[in-house]
C-alpha positions in Angstrom: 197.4 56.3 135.0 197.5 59.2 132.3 196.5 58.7 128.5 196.8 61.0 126.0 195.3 60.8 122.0 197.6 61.3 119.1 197.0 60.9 115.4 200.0 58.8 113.6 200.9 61.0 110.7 204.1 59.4 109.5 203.2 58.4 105.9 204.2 54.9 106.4 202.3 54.5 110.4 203.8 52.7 113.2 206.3 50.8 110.9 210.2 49.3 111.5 211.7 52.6 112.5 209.5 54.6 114.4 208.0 51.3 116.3 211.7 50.6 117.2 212.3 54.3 117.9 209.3 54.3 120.2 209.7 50.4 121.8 213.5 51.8 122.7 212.7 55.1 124.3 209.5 53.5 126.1 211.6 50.7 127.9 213.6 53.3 129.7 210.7 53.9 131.8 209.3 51.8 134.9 205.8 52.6 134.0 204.0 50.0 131.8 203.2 51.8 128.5 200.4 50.7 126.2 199.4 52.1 123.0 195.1 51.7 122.4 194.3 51.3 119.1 190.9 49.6 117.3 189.9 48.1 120.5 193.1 46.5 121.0 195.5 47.0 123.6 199.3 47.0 122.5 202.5 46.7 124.9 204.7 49.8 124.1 207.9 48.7 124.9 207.4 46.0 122.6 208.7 46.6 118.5 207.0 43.3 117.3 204.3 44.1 118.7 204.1 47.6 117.9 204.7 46.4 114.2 201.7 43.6 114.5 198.8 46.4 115.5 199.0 47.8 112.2 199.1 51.0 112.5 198.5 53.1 109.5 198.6 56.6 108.2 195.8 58.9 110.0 194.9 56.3 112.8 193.9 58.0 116.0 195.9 55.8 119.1 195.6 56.4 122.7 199.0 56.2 124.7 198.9 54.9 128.1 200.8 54.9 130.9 200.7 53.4 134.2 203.3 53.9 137.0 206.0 55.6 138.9 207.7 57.6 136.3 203.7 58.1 134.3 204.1 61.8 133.6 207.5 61.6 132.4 206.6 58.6 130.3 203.6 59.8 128.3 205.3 63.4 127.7 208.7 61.2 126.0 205.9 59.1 124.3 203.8 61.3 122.2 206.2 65.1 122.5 208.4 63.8 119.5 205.1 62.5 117.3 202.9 65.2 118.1 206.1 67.8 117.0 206.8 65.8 113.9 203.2 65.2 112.8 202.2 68.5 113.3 205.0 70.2 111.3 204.1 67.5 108.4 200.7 68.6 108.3 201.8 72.6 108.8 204.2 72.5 105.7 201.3 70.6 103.8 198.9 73.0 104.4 201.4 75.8 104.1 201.5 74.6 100.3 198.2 75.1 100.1 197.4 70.6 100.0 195.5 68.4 102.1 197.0 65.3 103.7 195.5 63.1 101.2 196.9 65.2 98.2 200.5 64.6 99.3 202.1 62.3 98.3 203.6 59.4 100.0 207.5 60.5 99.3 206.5 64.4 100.3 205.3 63.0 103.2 208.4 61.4 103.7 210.4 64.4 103.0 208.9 66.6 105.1 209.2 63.6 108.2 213.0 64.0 107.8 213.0 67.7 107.4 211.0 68.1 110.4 214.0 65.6 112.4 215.9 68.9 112.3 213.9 70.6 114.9 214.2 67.8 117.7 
């Protein structure tokens, strides 16, 4: 089993798209995938469940996973967040803000701009 801790940074969490985006790549993988969050643990191959956790904005989650193809699995799990989230909070603080002085559509923005460099 390998974990690793990420902090969701996407203005909107874990909603529709990037559950789905994240349920979808997840199922490709043998290894069971679960995504600790509050106390809870949440299967990450599943999108409605994904949704149900609630994750918001600035949570802290631990992705898990457990099986054959582990390695692989956590590196395709949290690469593309940790890239994303990290060039968010770069350009924010490059513009001389804080997280919680951005606003929710700069936030947004800067997600899509950062799509560019996947």
């Amino acid at each position: 089993m390998v974990s690793q801790k990420v902090t969701i940074n996407n203005p909107q969490g874990l909603h529709m798209r990037p559950a789905g985006v994240f349920a979808k790549g997840m199922a490709k993988f043998d290894s069971d995938v679960t995504i600790n969050f509050n106390g809870k643990a949440t299967n990450g191959k599943s999108l409605l469940n994904i949704i149900g956790a609630c994750i918001k904005c600035g949570s802290e989650v631990e992705i898990q996973c457990d099986g054959a193809d582990e390695e692989e699995a956590l590196n395709k799990s949290t690469k593309k967040f940790v890239k994303r989230f990290n060039f968010i909070e770069e350009s924010i603080v490059n513009q001389g803000k804080s997280l919680s002085e951005s606003t929710i559509d700069e936030m947004n923005a800067l997600w899509e701009d950062s799509k560019k460099y996947d």
